[in-house]
N, C-alpha and C positions, 0 to 999 in steps of 0.2 A: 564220320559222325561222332564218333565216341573220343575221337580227341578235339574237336568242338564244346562237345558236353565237358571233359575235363578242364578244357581252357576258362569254359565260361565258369566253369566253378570256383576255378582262382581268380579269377577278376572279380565275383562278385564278394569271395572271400576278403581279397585284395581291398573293395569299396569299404566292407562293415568293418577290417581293421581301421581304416581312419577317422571313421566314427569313435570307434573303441580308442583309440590316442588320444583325439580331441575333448571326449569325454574325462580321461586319465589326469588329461594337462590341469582340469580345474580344480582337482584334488593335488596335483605340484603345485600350483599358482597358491590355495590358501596355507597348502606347509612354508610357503615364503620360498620355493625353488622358481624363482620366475622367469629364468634364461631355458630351465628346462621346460617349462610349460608349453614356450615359445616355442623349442623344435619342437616339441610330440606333435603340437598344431601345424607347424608349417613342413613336418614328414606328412602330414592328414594332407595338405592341400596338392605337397607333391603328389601322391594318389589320387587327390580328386584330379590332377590333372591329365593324369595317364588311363586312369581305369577305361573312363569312353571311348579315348583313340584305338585301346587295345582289342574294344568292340568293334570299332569298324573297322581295323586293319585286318582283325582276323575273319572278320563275315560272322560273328558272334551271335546275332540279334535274336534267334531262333532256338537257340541252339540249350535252353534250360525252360522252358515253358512256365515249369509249376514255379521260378521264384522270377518277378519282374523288376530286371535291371532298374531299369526308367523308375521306379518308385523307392528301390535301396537306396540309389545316386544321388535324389531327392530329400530323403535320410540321412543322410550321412552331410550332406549339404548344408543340409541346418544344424547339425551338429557342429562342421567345422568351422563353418562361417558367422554361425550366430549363438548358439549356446556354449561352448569353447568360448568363445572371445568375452560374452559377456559376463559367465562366469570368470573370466580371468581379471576384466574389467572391475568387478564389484570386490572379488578375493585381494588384488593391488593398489585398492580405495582411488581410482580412477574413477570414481561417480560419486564418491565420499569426502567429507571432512572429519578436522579430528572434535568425536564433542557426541551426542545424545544422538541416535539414529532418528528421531524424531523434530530434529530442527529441520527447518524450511530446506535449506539446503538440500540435507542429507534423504528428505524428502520425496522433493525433487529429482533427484538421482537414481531412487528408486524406484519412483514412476516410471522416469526414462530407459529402463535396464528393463520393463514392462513392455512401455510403450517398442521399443528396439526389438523384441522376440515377438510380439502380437503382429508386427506390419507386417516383419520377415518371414511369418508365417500365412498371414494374408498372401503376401508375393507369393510362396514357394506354391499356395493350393493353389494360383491362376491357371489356366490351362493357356493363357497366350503371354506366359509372362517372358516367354522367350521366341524366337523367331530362328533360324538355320544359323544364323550366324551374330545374334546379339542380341541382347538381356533388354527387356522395358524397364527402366527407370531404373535407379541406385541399385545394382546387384547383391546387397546386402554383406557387403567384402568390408563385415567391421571389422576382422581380424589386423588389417591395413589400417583401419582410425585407433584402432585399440592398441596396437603396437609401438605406433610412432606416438602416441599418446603416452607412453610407457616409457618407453626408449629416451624421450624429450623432457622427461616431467612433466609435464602437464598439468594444470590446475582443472581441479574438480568442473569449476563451475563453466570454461572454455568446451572440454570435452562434455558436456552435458549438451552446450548449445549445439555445437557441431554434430551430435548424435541426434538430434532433435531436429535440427534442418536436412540431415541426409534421410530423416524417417518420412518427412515429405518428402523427397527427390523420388525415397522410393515409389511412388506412384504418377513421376513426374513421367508422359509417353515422349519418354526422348531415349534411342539405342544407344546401349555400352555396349561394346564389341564382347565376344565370347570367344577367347584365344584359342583352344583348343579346336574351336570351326570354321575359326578366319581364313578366308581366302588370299586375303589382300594381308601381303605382307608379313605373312605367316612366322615364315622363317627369321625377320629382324627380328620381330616381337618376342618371339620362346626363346631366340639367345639373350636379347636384353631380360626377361624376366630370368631367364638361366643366371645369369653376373647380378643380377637384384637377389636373389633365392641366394648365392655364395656369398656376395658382403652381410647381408644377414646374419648367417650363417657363422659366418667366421664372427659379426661381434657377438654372437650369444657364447660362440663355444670357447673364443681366447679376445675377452673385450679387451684386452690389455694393449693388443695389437694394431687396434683399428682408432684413431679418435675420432670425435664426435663429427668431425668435417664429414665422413663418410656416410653416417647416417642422413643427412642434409643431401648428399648426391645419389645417396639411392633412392631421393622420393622424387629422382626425375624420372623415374621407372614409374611409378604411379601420373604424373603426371602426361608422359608420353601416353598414359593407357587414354586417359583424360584428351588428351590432342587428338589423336588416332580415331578414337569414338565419335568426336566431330566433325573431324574430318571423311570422316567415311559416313557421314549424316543420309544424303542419298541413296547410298550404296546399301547402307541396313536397313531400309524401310524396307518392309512386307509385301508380301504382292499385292496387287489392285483390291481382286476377289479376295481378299483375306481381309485387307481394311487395318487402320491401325489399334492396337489394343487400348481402348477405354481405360 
């Protein structure tokens, strides 16, 4: 029991460091370090992706009472996924132009940089916003629109609308897969995201090395997530007695 309690102490240690990165990055992102902002956020997600497995590999779930997993995870979720990214977004004028914070534009932009943490907040308090094996509606994975959004250049006013139509997705009742629970296909999927997470990787830490063709092949890895999730359209619906989530 007592090396359950220390396990689970590192793991949930483990979750509130990636919070504490993602948090960090937004303060690189407005010194203008924006390759590093990029890993402290995508070390965050490699965590958010191991911490839960490390729970149920180990039989974890029980095993620290007074602090609850399930609500840290949840925490730190939104950190990574949505306040990281859109602090990173507003710090790289990825929702800005250049001119008066106060023109239509610029605006704009800031609503939307609003509008993007109030839904993903909305999502994160649902209690059926997720199912065994996959997310209701847009999982809130702006770190992926805000990256490539970065990486490509992007005009303000594209990455506004796109963030604005994925803020309705988020409420749209159709399953995205939840990689860490998947059943089906399990093991393609975490090596393909594995070779997506190293090309990354390698252009933030030596961009020199990689050109831009590469950024272009690694959003087949987003989009295989995209394929995958439809394709398993049947397979992630809820049980009967559960009903789909409103």
């Amino acid at each position: 029991m007592q090396r359950k309690v220390f396990l689970k102490r590192g793991v949930n240690t483990l979750s509130a460091i990636g919070a504490g990165l993602a948090t960090m990055s937004i303060l690189l992102a407005f010194e203008g370090h924006r390759a590093q902002a990029w890993l402290l956020l995508g070390i965050g997600l490699i965590i958010d992706s191991i911490d839960g497995s490390l729970v149920r590999y180990f039989d974890l779930g029980g095993a620290l009472p007074r602090y609850d997993g399930e609500r840290l995870d949840e925490y730190a979720d939104l950190i990574i996924y949505v306040v990281g990214p859109v602090g990173f977004a507003w710090a790289a004028d990825l929702l800005l132009t250049e001119g008066a914070l106060t023109t239509p534009l610029n605006m704009l932009g800031l609503a939307t940089g609003v509008v993007v943490c109030a839904v993903s907040c909305l999502q994160f308090s649902r209690t059926d916003n997720k199912t065994d094996e996959a997310f209701w509606g847009f999982p809130s994975f702006w770190n992926v629109l805000y990256f490539y959004s970065w990486a490509l250049d992007a005009d303000p006013l594209s990455v506004i609308i796109f963030s604005l139509v994925l803020c309705v997705g988020v409420f749209a009742p159709i399953p995205f897969i939840y990689p860490s629970k998947l059943s089906t296909l399990k093991e393609l999927t975490w090596g393909l995201a594995a070779v997506w997470l190293g090309i990354l990787a390698l252009y933030l830490v030596r961009p020199g090395w990689l050109s831009s063709i590469w950024l272009y092949i690694s959003m087949l890895f987003p989009a295989y997530y995209l394929a995958l999730s439809f394709y398993l359209y049947d397979e992630l619906q809820p049980d009967s007695e559960d009903g789909v989530p409103e």
